[in-house]
ZAMARGU-4260 file (C-alpha; in steps of 0.2 Angstrom, whole numbers, plus 5000, padded with zeros to 4 digits):
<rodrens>
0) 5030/4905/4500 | 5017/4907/4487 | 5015/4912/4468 | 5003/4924/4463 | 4993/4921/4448
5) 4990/4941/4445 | 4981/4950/4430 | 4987/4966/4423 | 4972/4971/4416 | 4971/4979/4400
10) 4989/4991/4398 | 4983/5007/4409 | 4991/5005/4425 | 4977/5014/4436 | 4966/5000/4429
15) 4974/4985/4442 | 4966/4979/4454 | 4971/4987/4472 | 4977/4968/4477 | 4987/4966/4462
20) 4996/4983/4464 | 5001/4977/4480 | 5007/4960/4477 | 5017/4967/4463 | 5024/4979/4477
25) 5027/4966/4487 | 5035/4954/4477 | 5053/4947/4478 | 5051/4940/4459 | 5041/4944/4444
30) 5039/4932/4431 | 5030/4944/4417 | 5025/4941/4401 | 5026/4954/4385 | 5013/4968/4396
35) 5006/4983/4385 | 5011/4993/4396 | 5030/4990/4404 | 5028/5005/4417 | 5015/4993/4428
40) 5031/4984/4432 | 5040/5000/4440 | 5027/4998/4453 | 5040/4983/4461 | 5051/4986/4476
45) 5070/4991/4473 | 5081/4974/4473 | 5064/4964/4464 | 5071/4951/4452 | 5062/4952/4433
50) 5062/4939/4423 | 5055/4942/4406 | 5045/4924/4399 | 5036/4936/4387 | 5029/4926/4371
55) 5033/4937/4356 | 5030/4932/4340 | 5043/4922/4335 | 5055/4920/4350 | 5041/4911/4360
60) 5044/4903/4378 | 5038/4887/4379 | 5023/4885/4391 | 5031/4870/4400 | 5046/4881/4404
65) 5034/4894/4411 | 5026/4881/4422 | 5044/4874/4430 | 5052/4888/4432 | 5035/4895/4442
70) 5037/4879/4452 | 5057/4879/4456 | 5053/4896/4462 | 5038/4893/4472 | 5048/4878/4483
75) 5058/4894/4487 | 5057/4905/4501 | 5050/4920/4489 | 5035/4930/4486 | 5031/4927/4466
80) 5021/4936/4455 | 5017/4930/4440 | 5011/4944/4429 | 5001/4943/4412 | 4992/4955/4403
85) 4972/4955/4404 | 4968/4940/4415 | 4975/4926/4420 | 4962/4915/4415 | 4957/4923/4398
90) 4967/4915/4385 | 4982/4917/4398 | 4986/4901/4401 | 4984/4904/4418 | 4973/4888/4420
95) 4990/4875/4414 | 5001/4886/4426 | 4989/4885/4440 | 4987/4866/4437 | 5008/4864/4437
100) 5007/4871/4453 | 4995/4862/4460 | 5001/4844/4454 | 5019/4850/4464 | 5009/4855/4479
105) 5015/4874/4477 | 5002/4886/4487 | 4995/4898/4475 | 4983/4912/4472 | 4973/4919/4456
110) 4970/4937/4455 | 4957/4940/4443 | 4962/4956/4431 | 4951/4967/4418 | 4951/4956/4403
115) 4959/4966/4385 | 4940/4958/4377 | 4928/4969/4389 | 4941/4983/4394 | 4948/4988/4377
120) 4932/4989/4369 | 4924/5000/4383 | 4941/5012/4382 | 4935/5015/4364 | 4918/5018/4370
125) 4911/5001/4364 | 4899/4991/4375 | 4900/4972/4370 | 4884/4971/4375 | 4868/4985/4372
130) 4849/4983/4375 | 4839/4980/4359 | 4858/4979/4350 | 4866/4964/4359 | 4863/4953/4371
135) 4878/4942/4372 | 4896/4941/4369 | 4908/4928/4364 | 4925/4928/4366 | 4939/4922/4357
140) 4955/4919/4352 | 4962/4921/4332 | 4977/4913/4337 | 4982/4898/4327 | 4996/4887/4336
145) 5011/4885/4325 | 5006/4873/4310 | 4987/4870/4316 | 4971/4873/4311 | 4960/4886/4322
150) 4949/4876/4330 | 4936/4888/4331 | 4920/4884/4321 | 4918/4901/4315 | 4903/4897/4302
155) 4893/4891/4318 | 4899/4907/4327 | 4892/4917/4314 | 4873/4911/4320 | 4875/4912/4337
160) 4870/4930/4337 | 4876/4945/4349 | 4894/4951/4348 | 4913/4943/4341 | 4926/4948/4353
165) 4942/4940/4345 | 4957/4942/4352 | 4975/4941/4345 | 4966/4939/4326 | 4976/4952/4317
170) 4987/4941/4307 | 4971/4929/4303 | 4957/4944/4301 | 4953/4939/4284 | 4950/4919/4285
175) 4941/4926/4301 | 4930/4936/4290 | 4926/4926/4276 | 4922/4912/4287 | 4910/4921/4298
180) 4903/4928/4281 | 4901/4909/4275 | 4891/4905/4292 | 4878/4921/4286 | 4886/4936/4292
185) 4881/4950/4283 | 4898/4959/4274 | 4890/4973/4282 | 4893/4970/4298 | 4901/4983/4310
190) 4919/4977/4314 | 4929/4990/4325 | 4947/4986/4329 | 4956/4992/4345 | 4974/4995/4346
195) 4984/4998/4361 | 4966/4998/4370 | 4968/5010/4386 | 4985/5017/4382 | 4987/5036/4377
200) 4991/5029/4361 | 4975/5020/4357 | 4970/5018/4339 | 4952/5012/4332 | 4950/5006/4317
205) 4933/5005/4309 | 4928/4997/4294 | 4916/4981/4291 | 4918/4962/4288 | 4918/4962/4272
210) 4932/4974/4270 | 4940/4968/4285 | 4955/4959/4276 | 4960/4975/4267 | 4959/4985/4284
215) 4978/4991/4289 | 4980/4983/4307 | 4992/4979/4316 | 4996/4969/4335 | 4992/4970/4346
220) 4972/4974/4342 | 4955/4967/4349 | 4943/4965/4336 | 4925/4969/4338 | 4912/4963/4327
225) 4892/4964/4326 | 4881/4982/4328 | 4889/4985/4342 | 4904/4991/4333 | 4897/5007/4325
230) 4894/5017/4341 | 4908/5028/4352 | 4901/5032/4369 | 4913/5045/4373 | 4912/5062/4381
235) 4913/5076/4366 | 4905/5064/4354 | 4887/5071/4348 | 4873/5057/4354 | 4869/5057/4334
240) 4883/5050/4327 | 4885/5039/4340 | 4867/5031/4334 | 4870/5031/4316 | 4886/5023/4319
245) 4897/5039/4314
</rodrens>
C-alpha cells in the first residue's frame, strides 16, 4: 500500500492537520518517533501496531534502519504512517526517508505538519517575524552529530539580520552564544527559550545572549533569538509590557 510521511505538529494534538488525524486513524502501522505529546498516538485504531524508532539522547536508531524498515513495510499489504514530531521536512529527516522509498519504488505521501520553529514560538505569544522589528527568520538546528563540528557558520548568521530560531540547541546554547556574539551580536540581545511549546506545561525562559550559557534549560526547548524575543502577545498581558519587552 502506501507510507505516509505525517507531521505531528508541535505537541498539542488539536494542532494536526485534519489529513494527518486521519491517516493516523487509519493506519495499520505507526512508525513514530520520541512525539512531545504521546496522547496524539491514541488517536489510532484498536489492533494498530506501534513501533517506537524514537531517537533519544543516547539510545539513538540509526537512520538507515528507519529507512529499511519503512520499506520492508511499505512492499506489504498495510497502511503506514510514519509519525514525527513538527514536520517531516524540517530537520526530520523526512527528506533521506522519502528518498529510500523512492529508490525502492515504495508509493508514498508527505504531510506537511506545523513546524516546533513557527508554532512553539507563537504558543508563547512570539511572532518570528514583526513589522519594523523583523523581517525574516532563519532556521536551525543546534544539533552537533556525535564527534562533529556544527556546520553552521554562526558568526555569519549573526549579520544576516531578522530572527535565530534554533532548534534542539539546549546542550550547545553557550558556543551558540558566543559565536553569534563573535559575528556582532549584541550580548543584549532578546533570547527567549520555549519548553514543551504548546503543552499545558509549557515553560519560557527569558534572559539575553549574553547570559544565555548561565540560563537553566533544559530539552526539549526552541530557542528564539533577536527583538522579537522580548514581547508575549497573549490574552491577559498589558499591551505595555508587551512593548518594553516585560
Amino acid at each position: 500500500m502506501t507510507v505516509h510521511l505525517v507531521g505531528a505538529g508541535p505537541g498539542d494534538p488539536e494542532l494536526l492537520t485534519v489529513k494527518a488525524a486521519r491517516l493516523i486513524a487509519e493506519a495499520d502501522v505507526i512508525v513514530h518517533d520520541y512525539l512531545s505529546n504521546s496522547s496524539i498516538l491514541e488517536m489510532a485504531k484498536p489492533g494498530t501496531e506501534f513501533i517506537d524508532v524514537g531517537k533519544k539522547p543516547g539510545n539513538p536508531t540509526p537512520q538507515e534502519l528507519i529507512n529499511s524498515l519503512l520499506v520492508h513495510l511499505g512492499a506489504q499489504n498495510l497502511n503506514v504512517v510514519r509519525l514525527k514530531g513538527g514536520d517531516p521536512f524540517v530537520f526530520g529527516r523526512g527528506g533521506e526517508e522519502a528518498q529510500a522509498l523512492m529508490e525502492a519504488r515504495i508509493p508514498f505521501t508527505v504531510v506537511p505538519g506545523i513546524t516546533s520553529a513557527v508554532g512553539v514560538p507563537a504558543a508563547a505569544g512570539i511572532p518570528v517575524t514583526h513589522r519594523n522589528v523583523s523581517p525574516a527568520f532563519t532556521v536551525v538546528t543546534g544539533h552537533r552529530e556525535s564527534g562533529g563540528s556544527s556546520a553552521i557558520e554562526w558568526e555569519a548568521l549573526a549579520k544576516v539580520g531578522g530572527t535565530i530560531v534554533v532548534l534542539m540547541g539546549v546542550a550547545e546554547r553557550a558556543i551558540i552564544a558566543q559565536r553569534l556574539m563573535d559575528g556582532g551580536l549584541s550580548a543584549d540581545t532578546p533570547v527567549a527559550a520555549v519548553r514543551w511549546g504548546t503543552r499545558t506545561e509549557q515553560h519560557t525562559t527569558r534572559t539575553t545572549l549574553g547570559q544565555l550559557h548561565a540560563a537553566a534549560l533544559k530539552a526539549p526547548s526552541t530557542i528564539v533569538i533577536g527583538a522579537v524575543a522580548a514581547y508575549e502577545f497573549i490574552s491577559g498581558v498589558h499591551v505595555d509590557a508587551v512593548v518594553a519587552g516585560q
